[in-house]
C-alpha positions as a printed NumPy array, in Angstrom:
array([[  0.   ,   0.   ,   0.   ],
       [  1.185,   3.14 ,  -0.689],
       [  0.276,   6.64 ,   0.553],
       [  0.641,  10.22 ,  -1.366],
       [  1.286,  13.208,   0.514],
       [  0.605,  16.383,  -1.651],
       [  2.696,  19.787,  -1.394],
       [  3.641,  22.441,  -3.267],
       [  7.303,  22.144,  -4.127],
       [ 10.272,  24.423,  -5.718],
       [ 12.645,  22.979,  -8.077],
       [ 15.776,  23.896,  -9.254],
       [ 17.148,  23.881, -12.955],
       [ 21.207,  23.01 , -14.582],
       [ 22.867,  22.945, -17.575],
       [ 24.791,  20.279, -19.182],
       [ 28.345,  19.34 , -18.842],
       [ 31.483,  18.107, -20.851],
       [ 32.543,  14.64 , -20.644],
       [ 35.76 ,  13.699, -18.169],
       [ 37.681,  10.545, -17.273],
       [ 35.786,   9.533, -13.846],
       [ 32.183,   9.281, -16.041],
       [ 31.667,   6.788, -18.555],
       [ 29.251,   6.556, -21.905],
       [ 27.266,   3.81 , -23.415],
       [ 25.663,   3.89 , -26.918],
       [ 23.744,   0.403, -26.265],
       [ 25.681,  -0.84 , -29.665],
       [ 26.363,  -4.287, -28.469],
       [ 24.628,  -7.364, -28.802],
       [ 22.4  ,  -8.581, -30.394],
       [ 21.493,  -9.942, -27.109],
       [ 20.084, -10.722, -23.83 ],
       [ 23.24 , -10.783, -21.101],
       [ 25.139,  -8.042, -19.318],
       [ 28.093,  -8.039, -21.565],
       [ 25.333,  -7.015, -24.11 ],
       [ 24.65 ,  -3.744, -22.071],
       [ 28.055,  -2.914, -21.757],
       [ 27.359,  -2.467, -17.75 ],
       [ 29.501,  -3.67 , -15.097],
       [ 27.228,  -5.09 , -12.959],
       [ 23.018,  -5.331, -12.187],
       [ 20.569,  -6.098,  -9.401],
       [ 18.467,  -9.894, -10.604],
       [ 18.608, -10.187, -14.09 ],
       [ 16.421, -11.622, -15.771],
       [ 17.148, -12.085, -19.479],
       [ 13.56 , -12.312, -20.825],
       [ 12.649,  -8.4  , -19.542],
       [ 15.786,  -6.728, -21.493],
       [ 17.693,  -7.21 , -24.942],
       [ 20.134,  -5.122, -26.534],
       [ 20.041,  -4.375, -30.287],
       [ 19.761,  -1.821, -32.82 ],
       [ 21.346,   0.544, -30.875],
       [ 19.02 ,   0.294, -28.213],
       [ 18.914,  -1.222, -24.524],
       [ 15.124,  -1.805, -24.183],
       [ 13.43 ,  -2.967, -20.438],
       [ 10.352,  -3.982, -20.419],
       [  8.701,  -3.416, -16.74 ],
       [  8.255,  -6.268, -14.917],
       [  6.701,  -6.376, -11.299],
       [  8.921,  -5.213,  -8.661],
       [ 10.084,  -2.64 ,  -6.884],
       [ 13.197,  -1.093,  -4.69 ],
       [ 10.972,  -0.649,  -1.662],
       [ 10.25 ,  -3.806,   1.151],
       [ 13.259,  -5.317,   1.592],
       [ 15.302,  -2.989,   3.813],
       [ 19.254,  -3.221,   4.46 ],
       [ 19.065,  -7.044,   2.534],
       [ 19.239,  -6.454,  -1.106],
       [ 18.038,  -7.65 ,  -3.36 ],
       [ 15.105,  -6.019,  -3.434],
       [ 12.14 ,  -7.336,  -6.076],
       [ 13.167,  -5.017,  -8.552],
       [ 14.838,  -6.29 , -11.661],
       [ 17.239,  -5.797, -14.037],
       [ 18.766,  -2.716, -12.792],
       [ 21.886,  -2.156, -14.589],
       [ 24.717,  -0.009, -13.186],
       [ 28.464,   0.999, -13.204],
       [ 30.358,   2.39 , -10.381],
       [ 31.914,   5.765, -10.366],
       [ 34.093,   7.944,  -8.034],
       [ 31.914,  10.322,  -5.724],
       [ 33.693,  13.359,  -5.774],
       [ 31.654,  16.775,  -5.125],
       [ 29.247,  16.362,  -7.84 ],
       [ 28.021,  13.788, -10.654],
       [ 25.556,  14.57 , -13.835],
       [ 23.632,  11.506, -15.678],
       [ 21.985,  11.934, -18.486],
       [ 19.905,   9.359, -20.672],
       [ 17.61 ,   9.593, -23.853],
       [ 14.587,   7.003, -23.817],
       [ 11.836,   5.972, -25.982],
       [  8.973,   5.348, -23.509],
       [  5.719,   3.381, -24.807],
       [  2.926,   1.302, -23.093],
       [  2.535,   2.406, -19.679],
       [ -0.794,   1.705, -18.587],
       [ -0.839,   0.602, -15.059],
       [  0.183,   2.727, -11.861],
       [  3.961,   2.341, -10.691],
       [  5.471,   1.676, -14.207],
       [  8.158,   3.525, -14.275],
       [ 12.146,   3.785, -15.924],
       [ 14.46 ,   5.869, -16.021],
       [ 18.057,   6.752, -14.032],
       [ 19.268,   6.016, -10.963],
       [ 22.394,   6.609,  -8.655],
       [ 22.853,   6.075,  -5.165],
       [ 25.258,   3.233,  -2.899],
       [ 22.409,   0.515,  -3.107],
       [ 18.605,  -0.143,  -3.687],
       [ 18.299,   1.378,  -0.081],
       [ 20.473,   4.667,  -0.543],
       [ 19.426,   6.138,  -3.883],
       [ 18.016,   8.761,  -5.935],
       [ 15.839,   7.684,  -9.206],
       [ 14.613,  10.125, -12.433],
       [ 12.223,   8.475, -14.362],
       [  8.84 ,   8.598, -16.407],
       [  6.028,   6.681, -14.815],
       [  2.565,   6.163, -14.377],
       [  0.704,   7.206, -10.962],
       [ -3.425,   7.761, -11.542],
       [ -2.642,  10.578,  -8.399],
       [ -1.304,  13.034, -10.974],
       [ -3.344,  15.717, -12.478],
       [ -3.128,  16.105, -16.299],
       [ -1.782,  12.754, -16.145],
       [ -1.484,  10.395, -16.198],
       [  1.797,   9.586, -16.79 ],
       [  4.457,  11.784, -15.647],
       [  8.134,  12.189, -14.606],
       [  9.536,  11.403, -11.056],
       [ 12.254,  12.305,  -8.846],
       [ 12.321,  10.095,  -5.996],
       [ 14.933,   9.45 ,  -3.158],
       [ 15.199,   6.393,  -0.639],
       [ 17.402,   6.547,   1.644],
       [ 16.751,   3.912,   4.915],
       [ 18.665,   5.581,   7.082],
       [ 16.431,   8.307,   7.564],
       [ 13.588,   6.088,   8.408],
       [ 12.097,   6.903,  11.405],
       [ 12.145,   2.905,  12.564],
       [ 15.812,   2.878,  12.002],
       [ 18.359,   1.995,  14.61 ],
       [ 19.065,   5.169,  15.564],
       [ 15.796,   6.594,  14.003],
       [ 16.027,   8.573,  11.201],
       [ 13.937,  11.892,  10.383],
       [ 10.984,  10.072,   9.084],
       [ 11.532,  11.337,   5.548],
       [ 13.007,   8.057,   4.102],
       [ 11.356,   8.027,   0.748],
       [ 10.361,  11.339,  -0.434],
       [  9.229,  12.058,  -4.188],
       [  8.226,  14.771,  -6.611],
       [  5.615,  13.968,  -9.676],
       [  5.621,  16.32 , -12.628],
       [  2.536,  15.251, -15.382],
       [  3.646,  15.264, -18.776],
       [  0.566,  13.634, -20.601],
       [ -1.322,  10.505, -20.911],
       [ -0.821,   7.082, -21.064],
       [  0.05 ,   4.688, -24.213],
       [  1.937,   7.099, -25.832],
       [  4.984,   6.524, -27.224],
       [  7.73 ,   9.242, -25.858],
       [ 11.013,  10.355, -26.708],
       [ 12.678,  12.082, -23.598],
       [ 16.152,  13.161, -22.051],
       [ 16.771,  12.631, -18.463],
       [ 19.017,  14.382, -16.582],
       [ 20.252,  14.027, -12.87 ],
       [ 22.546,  16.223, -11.474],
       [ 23.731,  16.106,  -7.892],
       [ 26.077,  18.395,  -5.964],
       [ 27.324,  16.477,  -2.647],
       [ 23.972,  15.278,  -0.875],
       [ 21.508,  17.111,  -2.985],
       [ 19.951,  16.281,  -6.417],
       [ 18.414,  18.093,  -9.35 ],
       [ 16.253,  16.096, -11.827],
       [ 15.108,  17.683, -15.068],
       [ 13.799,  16.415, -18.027],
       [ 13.242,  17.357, -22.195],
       [ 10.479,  16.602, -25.141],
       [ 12.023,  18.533, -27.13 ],
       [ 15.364,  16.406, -27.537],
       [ 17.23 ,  18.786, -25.123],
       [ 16.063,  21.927, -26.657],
       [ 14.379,  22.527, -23.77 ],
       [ 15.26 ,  21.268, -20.107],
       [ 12.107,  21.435, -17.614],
       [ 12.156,  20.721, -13.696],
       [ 11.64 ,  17.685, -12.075],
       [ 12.517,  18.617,  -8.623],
       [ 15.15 ,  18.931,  -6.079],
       [ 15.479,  16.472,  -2.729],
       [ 18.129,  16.608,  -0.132],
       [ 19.098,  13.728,   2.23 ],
       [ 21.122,  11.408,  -0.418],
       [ 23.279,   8.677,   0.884],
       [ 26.533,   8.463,   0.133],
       [ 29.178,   6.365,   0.915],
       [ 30.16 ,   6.747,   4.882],
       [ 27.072,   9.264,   5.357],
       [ 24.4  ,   7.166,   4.881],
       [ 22.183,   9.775,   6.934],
       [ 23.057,  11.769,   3.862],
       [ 24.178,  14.757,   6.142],
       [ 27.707,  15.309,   4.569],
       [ 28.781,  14.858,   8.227],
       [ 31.155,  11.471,   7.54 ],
       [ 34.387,  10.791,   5.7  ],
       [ 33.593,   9.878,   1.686],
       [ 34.637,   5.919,   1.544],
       [ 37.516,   5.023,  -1.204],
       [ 36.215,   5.459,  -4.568],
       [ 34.065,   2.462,  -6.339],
       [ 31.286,   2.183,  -4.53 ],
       [ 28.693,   4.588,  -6.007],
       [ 26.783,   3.65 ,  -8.744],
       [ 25.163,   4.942, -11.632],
       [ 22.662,   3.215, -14.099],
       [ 19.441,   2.376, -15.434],
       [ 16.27 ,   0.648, -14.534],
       [ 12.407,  -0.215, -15.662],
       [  9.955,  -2.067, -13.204],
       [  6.858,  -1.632, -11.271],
       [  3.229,  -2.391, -12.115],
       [  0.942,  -5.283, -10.721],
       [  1.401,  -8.881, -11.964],
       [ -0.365,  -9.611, -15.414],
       [ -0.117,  -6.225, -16.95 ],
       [  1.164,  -5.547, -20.232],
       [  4.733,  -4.012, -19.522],
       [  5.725,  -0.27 , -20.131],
       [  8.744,  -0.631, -23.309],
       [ 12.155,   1.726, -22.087],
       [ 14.274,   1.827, -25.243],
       [ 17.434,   3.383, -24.119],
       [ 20.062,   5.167, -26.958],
       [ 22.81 ,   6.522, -24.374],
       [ 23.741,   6.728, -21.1  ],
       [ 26.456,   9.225, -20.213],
       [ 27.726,  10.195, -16.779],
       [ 29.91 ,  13.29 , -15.948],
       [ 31.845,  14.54 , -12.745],
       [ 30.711,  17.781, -12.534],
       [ 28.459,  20.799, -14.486],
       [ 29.984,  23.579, -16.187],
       [ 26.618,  25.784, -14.51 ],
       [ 23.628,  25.918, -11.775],
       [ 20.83 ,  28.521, -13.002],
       [ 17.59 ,  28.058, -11.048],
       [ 14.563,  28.457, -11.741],
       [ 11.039,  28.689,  -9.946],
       [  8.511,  26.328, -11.078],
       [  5.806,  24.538,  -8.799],
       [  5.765,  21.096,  -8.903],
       [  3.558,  18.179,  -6.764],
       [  5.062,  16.746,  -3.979],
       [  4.796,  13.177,  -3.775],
       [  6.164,  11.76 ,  -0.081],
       [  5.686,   8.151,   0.201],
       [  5.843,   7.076,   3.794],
       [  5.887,   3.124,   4.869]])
């Protein structure tokens, strides 16, 4: 079960940055296949070779049921195929990814990007489908878990452990091309998004409270672990058991250390705080 909190929120807008030696890219040109070589990832959370392929340029997910919520501090959780590389922290990190999005139809389908130390400390930018949103109903979201903030944590967190922001973009069964962008500077995150094949960049949101690697409070009060164990990827899942699966066709994936700019902008958004 899952409850929606509604605010209004502020978000925060950036521009793009140059590629340097601690990112990486991937074009999705390998294959024609069905493994992790084929993605040209390092590494993923429970594959499962009939929900992704890699051809044509393309790494397509389909959605299968799942999700990275409900088993805390003992990953796995249900989600699958959630491809990733690991990258140095450092003070900042930008993702971006183009996608072709087509069939969601059910509530909680959803792909996109993700960073974070695990499927309990992360930060995800995706489209998805949530029935809650107005002028929906699909739409793109920023959402952050990170466990330690739970309030039933040992010691309790601030009770914000999963917090989200919902933007509508349109309705459902359409097909979609869109850029997705995360950027985050130390323990905060920006997510924007484009139509418009990056004429245009438009707010997601902006959450605080990110994990990272020895502050898992996401505080920026600890020492920053050796590099290697931050990660950066993709992922498609969510949706009930026995519906038709949202398609994510990925073209690229490319991760950067840091943006050349910060320009923000003021732009309501809907606040979408999930609480267990």
């Amino acid at each position: 079960m899952r409850n929606w909190i509604l605010c209004a929120a502020v978000v925060v807008s950036s521009a793009s940055a140059a590629m340097a030696a601690s990112g990486f890219s991937l074009d999705f040109n390998g294959g024609p296949g069905s493994t992790l070589a084929a993605t040209g990832f390092q590494s993923v959370y429970s594959i499962d070779p009939t929900g992704f392929d890699v051809g044509g340029g393309n790494l397509t997910i389909r959605t299968q049921p799942g999700d990275t919520f409900g088993n805390y501090e003992n990953d796995p959780d249900s989600a699958k195929n959630m491809f990733y590389n690991t990258v140095d922290v450092g003070a900042q990190t930008i993702a971006t990814a183009k996608v072709n999005v087509s069939g969601l139809n059910v509530n909680f389908h959803g792909g996109g990007i993700w960073m974070g130390t695990d499927q309990d400390h992360y930060v995800r930018l995706g489209v998805f489908h949530n029935s809650f949103l107005s002028s929906g109903p699909v739409g793109v979201e920023l959402l952050r878990e990170n466990q330690d903030r739970w309030g039933g944590a040992t010691p309790p967190g601030q009770g914000d452990d999963i917090v989200g922001i919902g933007t509508p973009v349109g309705a459902a069964n359409i097909a979609r091309d869109v850029l997705l962008r995360i950027t985050r500077n130390g323990n905060n995150v920006v997510g924007e998004y484009s139509l418009d094949n990056g004429g245009t960049f438009l707010p997601a949101g902006a959450i605080g409270g990110l994990a990272l690697p020895g502050d898992p409070q996401g505080l920026g009060s600890n020492t920053i672990e050796a590099p290697g164990t931050f990660k950066v990827g993709v992922y498609a899942f969510g949706g009930p058991d026995g519906a038709a699966p949202g398609v994510f066709s990925f073209d690229s994936l490319v991760v950067t250390p840091e943006p050349t700019s910060l320009a923000a902008l003021t732009l309501s958004s809907v606040l979408l705080r999930r609480r267990r």
